[in-house]
N, C-alpha and C positions, 0 to 999 in steps of 0.2 A: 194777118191777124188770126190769131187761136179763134175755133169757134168748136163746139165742144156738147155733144147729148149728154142729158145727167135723168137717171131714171124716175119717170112718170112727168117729164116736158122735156122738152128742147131749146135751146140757145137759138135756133131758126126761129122767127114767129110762124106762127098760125100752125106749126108742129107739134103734133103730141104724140109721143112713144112712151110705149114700155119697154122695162128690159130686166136684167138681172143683178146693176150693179148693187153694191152694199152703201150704204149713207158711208161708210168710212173709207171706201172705195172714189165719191165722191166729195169727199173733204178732202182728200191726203190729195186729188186730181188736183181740187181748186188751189191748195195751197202750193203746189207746185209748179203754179201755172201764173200766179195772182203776180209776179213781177211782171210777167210779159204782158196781161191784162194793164197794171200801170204805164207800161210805157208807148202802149199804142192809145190809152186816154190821153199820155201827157204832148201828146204831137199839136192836136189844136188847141191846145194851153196855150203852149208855147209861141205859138202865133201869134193870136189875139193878147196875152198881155204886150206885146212890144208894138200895138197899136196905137195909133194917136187917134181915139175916139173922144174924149173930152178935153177941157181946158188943165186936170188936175195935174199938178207937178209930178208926180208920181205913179197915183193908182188911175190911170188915163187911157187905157186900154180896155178891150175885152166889152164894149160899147159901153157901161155906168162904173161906177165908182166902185159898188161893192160884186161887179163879177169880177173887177181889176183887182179886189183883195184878194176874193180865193181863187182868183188865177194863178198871183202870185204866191200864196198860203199851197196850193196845191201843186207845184214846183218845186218849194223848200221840202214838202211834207214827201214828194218823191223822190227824191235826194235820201234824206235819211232815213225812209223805209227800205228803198228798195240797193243803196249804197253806190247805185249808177252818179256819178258824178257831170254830167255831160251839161247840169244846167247850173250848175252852182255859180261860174261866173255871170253867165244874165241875173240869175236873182240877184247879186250883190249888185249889178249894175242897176235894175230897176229899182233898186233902194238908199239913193244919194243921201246923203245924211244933210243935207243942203236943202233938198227937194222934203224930207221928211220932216225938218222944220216949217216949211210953209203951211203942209198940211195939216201939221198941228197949230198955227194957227189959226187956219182956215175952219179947221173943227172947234176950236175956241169961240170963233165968231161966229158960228153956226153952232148953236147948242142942240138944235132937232136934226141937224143934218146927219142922215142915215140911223136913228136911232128907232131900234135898237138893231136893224138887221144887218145891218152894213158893219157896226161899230164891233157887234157880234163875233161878224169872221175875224175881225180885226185881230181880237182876242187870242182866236185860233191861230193865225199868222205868225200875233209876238211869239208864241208857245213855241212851236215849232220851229220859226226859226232860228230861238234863240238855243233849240236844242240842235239842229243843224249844223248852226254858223258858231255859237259861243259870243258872237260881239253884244253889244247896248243898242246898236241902234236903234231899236224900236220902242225899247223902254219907256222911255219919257211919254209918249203918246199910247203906248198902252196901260202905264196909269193915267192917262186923263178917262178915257174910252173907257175904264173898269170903273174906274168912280163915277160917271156919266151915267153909268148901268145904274149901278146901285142908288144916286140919286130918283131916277126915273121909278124904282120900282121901292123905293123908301116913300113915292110921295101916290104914288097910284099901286092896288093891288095887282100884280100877276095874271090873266087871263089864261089857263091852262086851256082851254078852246082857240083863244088866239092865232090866228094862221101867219104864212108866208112872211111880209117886210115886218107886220107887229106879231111876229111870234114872242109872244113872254118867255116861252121851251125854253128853243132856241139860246137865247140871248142869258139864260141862266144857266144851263148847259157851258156854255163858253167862260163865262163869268167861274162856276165853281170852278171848270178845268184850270185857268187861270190862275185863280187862289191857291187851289192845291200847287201849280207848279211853281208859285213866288212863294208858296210858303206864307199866304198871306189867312194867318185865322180868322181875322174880321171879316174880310168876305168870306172863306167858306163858310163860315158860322148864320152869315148873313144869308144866304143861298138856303142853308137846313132851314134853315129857318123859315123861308119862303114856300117850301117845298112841304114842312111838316103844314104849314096853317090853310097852304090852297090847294095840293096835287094830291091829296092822300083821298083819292074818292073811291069807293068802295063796289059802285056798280060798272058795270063793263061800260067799256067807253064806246062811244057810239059812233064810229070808225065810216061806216057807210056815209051817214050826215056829215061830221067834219071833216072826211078826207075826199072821199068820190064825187059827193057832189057840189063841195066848193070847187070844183076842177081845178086846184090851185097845186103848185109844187111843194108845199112842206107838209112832210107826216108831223100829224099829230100823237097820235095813238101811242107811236113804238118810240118817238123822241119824248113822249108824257115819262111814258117806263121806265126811257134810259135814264133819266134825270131822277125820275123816286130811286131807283137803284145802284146811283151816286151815293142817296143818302141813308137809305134804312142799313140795318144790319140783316144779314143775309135771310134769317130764318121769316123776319118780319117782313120784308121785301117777297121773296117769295109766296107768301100768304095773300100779301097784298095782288101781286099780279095774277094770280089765280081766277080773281075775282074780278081784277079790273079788264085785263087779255083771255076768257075763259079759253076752254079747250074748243068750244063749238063754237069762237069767233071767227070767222074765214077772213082770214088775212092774205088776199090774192092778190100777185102782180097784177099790175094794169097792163093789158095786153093792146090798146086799143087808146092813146089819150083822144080826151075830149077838147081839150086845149091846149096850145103852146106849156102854154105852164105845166100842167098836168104830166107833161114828159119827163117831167124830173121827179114825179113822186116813186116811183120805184127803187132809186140812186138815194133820196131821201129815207124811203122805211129802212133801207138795207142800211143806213149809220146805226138807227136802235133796232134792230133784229141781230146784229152778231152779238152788241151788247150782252142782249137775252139771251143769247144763247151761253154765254158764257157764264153768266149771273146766274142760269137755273140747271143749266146742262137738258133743256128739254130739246127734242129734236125736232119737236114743230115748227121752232124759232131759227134752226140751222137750215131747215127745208124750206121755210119762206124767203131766207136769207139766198140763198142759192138764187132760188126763183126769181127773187126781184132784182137783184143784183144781173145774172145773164139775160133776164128778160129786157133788160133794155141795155147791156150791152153786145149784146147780139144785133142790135140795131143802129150798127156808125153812121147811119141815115140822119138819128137824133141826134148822136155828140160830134160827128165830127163832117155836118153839113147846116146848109141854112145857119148862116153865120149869124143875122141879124136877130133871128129869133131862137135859135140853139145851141147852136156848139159855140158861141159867146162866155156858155155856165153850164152846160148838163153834165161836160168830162168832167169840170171841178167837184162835180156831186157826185161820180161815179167814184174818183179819187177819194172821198174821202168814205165813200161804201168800202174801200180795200183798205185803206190807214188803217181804222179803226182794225181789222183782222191780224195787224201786226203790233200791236199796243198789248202789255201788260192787262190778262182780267182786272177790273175796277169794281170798284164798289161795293157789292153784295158777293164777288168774289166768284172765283170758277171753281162747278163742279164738282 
């Protein structure tokens, strides 16, 4: 495994140096390096989904339901980011079109089952792998899953506070992605929409309180951002994160979790900190990106140990810290 100093921390914990490199010095490293970081996340992926941890026809691995989606979401998602082929046949075998019927009636008959977090990656899943593979299967059950969303958040408001399994973010995050890539204007429409009447808040978001000391695995803060910056147009986006993300908000890796949970919030800011980086061109957002993202991959202790309580789901979170670095700028647009 690559392990790798970037100037003013280090990949080691509890290290800190200086030194001389340039920020562009370390961008050009990471991106040169970010396949091989994929492919030693995707080793205990690959285990844990081909587990028989629940009764689910399908997503039954990786010990619940929705680590077994983005086990399997983050597999497809390394396939066609990184162009290594080595897992394409399991993913289409862990995805029986047989097996994929049950679970969609299993989520028929469970209308709360996993919603919104579970249904969420789902989301993620159909994207990706329908841009992978090219086939349907997933289709069908990822319009029920997207209209499940939209029911849920047609009949109760959004919680932009909202943490972990009930993140509102999260689950509208996936949902626009979604829309935009079926081309479906009713949802995105319906997402601006969510997004102009409840996330447009104007004071800095209070990051210490809902991220640190919920000890819990989802950002808030930088996944609030990435989702306004889905929607606004770039000059007004900008403005807005100014205010919401100031410059003297300290946006620090977690060097130290307080909880099982808490492990994955590093792997979680780094999905909305490239984002930002990409949406404002500011380099605070590329330096925290860096930081949080090595800061807990520099510790395979987290992702690819303690099965029961970690590497079950922290590589699928570290997996999607690097996708998103390979994606098209979105939204408010690059730089």
């Amino acid at each position: 495994m690559i392990v790798r100093v970037f100037c003013g921390f280090a990949v080691a914990a509890s290290v800190v140096l200086s030194c001389q490199v340039t920020q562009a010095d370390e961008l050009s490293r990471f991106l040169a390096e970010r396949n091989d970081y994929a492919t030693a996340l995707s080793a205990p992926i690959a285990v844990c989904v081909e587990k028989r941890d629940t009764d689910h026809p399908v997503f039954r691995g990786c010990i619940d339901w929705h680590s077994s989606v983005h086990g399997v979401w983050a597999l497809s998602a390394y396939g066609r980011i990184t162009g290594d082929g080595r897992y394409r046949d399991l993913v289409q075998r862990l995805l029986p079109v047989d097996g994929l019927a049950k679970e969609r009636a299993y989520l028929r008959q469970h209308p709360t089952f996993e919603l919104p977090y579970g249904r969420a990656w789902f989301l993620r899943l159909a994207v990706d792998y329908k841009r992978a593979f090219g086939d349907a299967r997933l289709d069908a059950l990822a319009g029920d899953v997207a209209a499940s969303l939209v029911a849920k958040y047609t009949a109760e408001a959004p919680d932009p506070e909202s943490t972990d399994y009930d993140s509102a973010t999260w689950a509208l995050i996936n949902l626009y992605d979604y829309g935009v890539f079926t081309r479906n204007k009713r949802i995105v429409d319906f997402v601006a929409d969510k997004v102009r009447t409840h996330y447009l808040r104007r004071e800095a978001c209070p990051l210490q309180r809902v991220e640190v000391e919920t000890r819990e695995f989802m950002a808030i803060c930088t996944n609030w951002a990435w989702l306004v910056g889905k929607v606004l147009p770039r000059a007004e986006f900008k403005a807005w994160v100014a205010a919401f993300l100031p410059v003297d908000l300290a946006i620090e890796p977690i060097e130290d979790a307080a909880s099982v949970h808490q492990a994955g919030l590093n792997f979680s800011r780094s999905w909305g900190l490239w984002p930002l980086y990409r949406m404002t061109g500011e380099k605070r957002f590329l330096d925290a990106y860096l930081s949080h993202f090595h800061g807990t991959f520099a510790r395979p202790d987290i992702w690819n140990g303690d099965y029961a309580n970690l590497s079950h789901w922290v590589a699928q979170f570290g997996m999607l810290g690097l996708a998103v670095t390979f994606d098209a700028p979105e939204g408010a647009g690059p730089p």
